[in-house]
C-alpha positions in Angstrom: 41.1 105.0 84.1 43.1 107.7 85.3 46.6 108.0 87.4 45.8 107.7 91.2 45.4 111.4 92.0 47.5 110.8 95.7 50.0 108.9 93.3 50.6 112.5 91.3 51.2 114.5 93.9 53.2 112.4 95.4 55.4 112.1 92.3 54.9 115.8 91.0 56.1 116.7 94.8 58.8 114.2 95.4 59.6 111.8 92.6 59.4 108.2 92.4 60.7 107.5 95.4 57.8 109.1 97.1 55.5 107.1 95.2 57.4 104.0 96.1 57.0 104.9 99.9 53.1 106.1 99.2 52.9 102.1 98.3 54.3 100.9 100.9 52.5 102.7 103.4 49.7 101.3 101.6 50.6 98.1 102.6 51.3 97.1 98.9 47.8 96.8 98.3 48.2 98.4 95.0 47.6 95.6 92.1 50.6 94.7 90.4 50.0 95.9 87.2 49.1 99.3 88.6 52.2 99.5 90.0 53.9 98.5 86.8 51.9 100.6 84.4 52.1 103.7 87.0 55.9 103.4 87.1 56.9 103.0 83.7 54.8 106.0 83.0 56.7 108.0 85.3 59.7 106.8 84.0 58.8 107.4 80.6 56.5 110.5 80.3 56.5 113.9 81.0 55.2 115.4 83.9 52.3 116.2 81.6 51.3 113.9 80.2 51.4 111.7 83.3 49.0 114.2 85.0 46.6 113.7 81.9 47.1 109.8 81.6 43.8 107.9 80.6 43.8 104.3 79.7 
């Protein structure tokens, strides 16, 4: 599984809090634990490295 690709751009373009807004315009239809995982590895990873993220 990769990062959503809409989810980096909208964090290599704007930061988090443009991924928070993507996710609420999505209605917060985004599983939980997406969210979670997807955030912490913004938080915690290079730009890089979130681009390439598999699971």
């Amino acid at each position: 599984m990769t990062i959503n690709p809409e989810v980096f751009f909208q964090y290599s373009s704007s930061g988090i809090a443009a991924v928070v807004i993507y996710w609420i315009k999505q209605n917060m239809q985004i599983p939980e634990a997406t969210i979670a995982r997807e955030l912490y590895l913004m938080m915690e990873e290079p730009l890089g490295i979130v681009r390439d993220y598999r699971l």
